[in-house]
N, C-alpha and C positions, 0 to 999 in steps of 0.2 A: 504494500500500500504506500502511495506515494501523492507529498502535496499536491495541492490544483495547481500553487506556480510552476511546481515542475513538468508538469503531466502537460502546462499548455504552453510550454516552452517547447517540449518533442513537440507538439500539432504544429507550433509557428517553422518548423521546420517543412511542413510536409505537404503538400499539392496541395491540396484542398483550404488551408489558411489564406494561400494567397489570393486566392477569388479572381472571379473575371471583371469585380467590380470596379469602376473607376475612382470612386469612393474611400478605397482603402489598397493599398497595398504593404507588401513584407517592411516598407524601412519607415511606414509612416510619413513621409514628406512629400513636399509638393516641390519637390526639388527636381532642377533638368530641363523645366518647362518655358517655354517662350511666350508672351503674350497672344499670338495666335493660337498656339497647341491648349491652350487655357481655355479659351473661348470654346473652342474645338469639344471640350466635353461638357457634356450636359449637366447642369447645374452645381458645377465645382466651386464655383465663388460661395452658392449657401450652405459645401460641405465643408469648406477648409474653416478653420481658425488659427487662431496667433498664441504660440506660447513661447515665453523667453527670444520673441522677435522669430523664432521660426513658425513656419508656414504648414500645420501640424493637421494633416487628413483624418476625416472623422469616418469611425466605421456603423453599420449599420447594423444591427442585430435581432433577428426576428423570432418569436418564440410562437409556436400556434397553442390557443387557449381554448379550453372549454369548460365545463362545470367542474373536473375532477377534481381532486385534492394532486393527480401525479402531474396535471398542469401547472398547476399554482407550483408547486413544487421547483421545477424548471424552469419558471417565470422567476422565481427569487435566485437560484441557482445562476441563472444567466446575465443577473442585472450585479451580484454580487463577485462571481467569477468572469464574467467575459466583458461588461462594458467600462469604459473611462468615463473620464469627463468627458461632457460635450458631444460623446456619440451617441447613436440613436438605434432604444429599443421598440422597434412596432410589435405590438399584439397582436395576432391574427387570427379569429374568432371565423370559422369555419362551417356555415348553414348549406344544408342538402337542399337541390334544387326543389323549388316549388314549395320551400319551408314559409308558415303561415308566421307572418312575423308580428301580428295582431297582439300581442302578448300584456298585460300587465307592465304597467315600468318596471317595477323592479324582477319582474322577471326574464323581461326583453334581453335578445342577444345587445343590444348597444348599449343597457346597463352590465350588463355582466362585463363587457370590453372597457365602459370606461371605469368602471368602480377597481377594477385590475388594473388601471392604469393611473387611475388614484393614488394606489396603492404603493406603486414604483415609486411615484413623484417623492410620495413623502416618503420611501424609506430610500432614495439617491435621488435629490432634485438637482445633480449636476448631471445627469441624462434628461436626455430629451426624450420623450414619453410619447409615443400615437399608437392609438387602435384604431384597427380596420376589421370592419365585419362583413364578410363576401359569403354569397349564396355558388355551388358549385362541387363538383366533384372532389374531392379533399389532394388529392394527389398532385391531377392537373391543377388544381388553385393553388396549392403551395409552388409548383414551378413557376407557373405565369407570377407569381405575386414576386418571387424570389427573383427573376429574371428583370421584372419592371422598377422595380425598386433598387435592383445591384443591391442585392443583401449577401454581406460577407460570412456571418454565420449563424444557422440556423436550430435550433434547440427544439426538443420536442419531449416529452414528459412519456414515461414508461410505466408500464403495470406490470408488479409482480405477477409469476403464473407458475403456477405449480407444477411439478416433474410433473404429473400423474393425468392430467389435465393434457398438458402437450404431448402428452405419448398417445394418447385417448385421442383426442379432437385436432391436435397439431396447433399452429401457432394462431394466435386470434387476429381479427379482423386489425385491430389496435396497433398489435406487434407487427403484422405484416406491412402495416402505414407506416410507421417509426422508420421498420427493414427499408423500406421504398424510398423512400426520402433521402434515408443515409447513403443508397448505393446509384439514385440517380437524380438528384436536385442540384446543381450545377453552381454550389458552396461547399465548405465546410459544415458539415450537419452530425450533431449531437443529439443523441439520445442518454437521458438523465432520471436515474431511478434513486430515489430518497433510502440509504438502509434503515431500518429501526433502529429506535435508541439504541439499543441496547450494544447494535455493533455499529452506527454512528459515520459518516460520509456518505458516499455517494456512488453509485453501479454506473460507469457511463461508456457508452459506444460510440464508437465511429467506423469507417470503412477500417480501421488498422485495429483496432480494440473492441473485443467483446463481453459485455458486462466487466468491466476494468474497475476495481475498486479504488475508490478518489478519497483522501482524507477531506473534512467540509475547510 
């Protein structure tokens, strides 16, 4: 078992850290660029900020949410381990087509995204905070969403499942969305399971680690 600095030290090394996004890359800076090649990318001036006079790229981090407690879970995991200052985590609240969105407020998908993104604000209000609630195939909307936004990396919240259960019925619809995501969303994509107290950090996956135990 080894710290989260250490564990996301190996990832900044590895394909997937570096993203296609323009957003963010491996050294952080907005260095090498000319006032045309600037222009040239799509909305870099409201990504970059200023620190100690350098020109410091902000990354984007997206975590998909829904009622569970294994989302919330990876939602605070992700804003605690993977964002800085200044970068930005979207919540991305996931409705099946033709979902009746007629709901109660506080029941409503756009309560539940923004009371989660409440939540961020006040416990790191030096990220920037947006939820997005899209109706859609869960797979395809995570790519499309991933792709339009240049989201560097992506988190998604895991449920335990019993030997006995996966041997029986094989892997659940859940787990097979997590798999999906990790092996073809065109980022860095984490999957993040909470241990119990009792043995305490975090079970987390990627294309190179599976169930990888993480001290919190």
């Amino acid at each position: 078992m080894v710290s989260s600095a250490s564990f996301l030290r190996q990832l900044s090394g590895k394909e997937g850290w570096k993203s296609s996004s323009k957003r963010w890359s491996k050294t952080n800076y907005c260095e090498g660029y000319g006032e045309s090649r600037l222009k040239q990318m799509e909305g870099l001036s409201s990504m970059c900020g200023n620190m100690n006079g350098l020109m410091v790229m902000r990354k984007r981090v997206m975590v998909v949410v829904d009622q569970t407690s294994q989302s919330k879970d990876a939602m605070m995991w992700a804003l605690t381990h993977i964002t800085n200052k200044a970068d930005i985590l979207t919540l991305l609240h996931i409705l099946p087509p033709n979902t009746d969105t007629t709901y109660h407020s506080s029941c409503s998908p756009n309560y539940l995204a923004a009371s989660l993104g409440s939540l961020c604000k006040s416990c790191k209000p030096e990220v920037d905070i947006e939820a997005l609630v899209v109706q859609g195939p869960k797979l395809a909307t995570v790519m499309s969403q991933v792709k339009k936004l240049e989201v560097s990396v992506l988190v998604l919240g895991q449920k335990k499942s019993t030997a006995l259960l996966s041997c029986i019925c094989g892997s659940s619809r859940a787990e097979e969305f997590v798999e999906q995501c990790i092996n073809n969303v065109e980022c860095l994509s984490i999957g993040v399971r909470k241990q119990s107290k009792g043995m305490g950090g975090y079970l987390i996956s990627t294309r190179w680690h599976n169930n990888f135990w993480l001290l919190a």
